[in-house]
C-alpha positions in Angstrom: 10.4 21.0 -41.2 11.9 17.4 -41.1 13.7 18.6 -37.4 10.4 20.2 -35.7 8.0 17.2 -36.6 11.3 15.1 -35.1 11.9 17.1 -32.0 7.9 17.0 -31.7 7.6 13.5 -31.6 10.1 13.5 -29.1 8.5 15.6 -26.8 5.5 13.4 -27.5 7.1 10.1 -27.0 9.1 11.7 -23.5 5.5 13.1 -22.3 3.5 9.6 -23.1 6.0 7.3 -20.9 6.0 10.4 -18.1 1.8 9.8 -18.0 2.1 6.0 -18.1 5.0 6.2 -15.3 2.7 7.7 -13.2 -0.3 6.1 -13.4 1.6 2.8 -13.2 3.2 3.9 -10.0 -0.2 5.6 -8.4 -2.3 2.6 -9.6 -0.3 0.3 -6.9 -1.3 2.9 -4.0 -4.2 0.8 -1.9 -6.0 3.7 -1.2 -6.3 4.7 -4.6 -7.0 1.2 -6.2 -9.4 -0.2 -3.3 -10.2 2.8 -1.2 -13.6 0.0 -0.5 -11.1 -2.1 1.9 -8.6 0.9 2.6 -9.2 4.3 4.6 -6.4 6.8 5.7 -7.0 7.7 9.1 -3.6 9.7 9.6 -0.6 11.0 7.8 2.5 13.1 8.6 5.9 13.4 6.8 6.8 9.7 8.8 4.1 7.8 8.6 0.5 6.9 6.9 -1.8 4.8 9.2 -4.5 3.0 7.6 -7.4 1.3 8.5 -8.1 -1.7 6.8 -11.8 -3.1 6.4 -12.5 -6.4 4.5 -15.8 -8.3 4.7 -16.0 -11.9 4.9 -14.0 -14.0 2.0 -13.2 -10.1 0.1 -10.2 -9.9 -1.9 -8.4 -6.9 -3.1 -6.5 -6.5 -6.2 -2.5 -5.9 -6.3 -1.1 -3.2 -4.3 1.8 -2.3 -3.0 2.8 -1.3 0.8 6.0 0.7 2.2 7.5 -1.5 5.3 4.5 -1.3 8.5 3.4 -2.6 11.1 -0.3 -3.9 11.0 -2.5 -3.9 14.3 -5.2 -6.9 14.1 -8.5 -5.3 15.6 -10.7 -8.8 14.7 -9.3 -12.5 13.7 -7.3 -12.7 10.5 -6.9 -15.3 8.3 -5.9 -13.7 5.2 -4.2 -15.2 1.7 -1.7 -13.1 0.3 -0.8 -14.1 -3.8 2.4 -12.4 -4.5 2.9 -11.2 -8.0 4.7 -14.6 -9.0 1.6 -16.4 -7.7 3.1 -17.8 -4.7 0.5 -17.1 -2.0 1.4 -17.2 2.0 -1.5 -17.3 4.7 -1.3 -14.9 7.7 -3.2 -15.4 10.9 -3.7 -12.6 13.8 -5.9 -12.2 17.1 -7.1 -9.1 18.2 -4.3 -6.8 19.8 -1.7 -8.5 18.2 0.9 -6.6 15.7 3.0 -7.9 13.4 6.0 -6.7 10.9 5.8 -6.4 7.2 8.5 -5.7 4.8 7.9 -3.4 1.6 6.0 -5.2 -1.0 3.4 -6.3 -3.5 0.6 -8.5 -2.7 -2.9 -9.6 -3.3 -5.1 -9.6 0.3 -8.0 -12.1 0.6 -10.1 -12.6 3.6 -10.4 -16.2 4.3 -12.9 -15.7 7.2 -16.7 -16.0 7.1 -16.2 -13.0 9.2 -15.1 -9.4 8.8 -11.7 -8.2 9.1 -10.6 -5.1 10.6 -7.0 -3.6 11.5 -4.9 -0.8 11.6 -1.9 -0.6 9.2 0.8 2.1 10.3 3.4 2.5 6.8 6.6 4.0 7.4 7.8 6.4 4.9 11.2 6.2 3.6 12.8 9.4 5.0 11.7 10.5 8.5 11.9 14.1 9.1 14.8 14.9 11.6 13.3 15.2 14.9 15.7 17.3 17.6 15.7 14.7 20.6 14.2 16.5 23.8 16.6 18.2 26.4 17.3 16.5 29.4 17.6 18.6 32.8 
């Protein structure tokens, strides 16, 4: 009796941290913690593009992003608190691109307009793509 209520606690315990792992990881996905600011308008086995909407002075809540490239499609001037509480401010023009490595922040519009871009996250293995032939 002693073993089965053991071995059923164990199965318990193993099962609990497996949930909690999971939501913990999922809860950091943007799309699923603030699908109000974040969209998916694309994904394939390389990449996820989003499209990011933020009114003015809107802030998110902490997320987490694969390395991408984000494509301003309005001003930016966003905040980003980082989960230390350092904070960094980004500014972009319309057109304009710029690099981001894999990371957890905090977004905050700091405009008294809206913000709009496009957000292209690279996935960590791309699928292995025969290169055309040449003639």
């Amino acid at each position: 009796m002693r073993k089965s209520i053991h071995l059923a606690m164990t199965v318990l315990f193993a099962a609990l941290v497996l949930v909690i792992a999971a939501k913990t990881a999922m809860a950091q996905d943007p799309v699923k913690v603030d699908p109000k600011h974040y969209k998916v308008e694309s994904e394939n086995d390389q990449v996820r593009v989003l499209r990011i909407t933020y009114g003015p002075h809107e802030k998110s809540v902490m997320h987490e992003h694969p390395a991408s490239q984000v494509i301003y499609l309005t001003d930016a001037h966003v905040k980003f608190t980082l989960p230390g509480g350092k904070t960094q401010e980004s500014h972009g023009k319309p057109g304009e691109t710029s690099w981001a490595p894999a990371g957890k922040h905090l977004p905050e519009n700091l405009s008294d307009k809206p913000l709009e871009g496009i957000l292209v996250e690279l996935k960590a293995k791309p699928s292995k793509v025969k290169p055309a032939e040449t003639k």
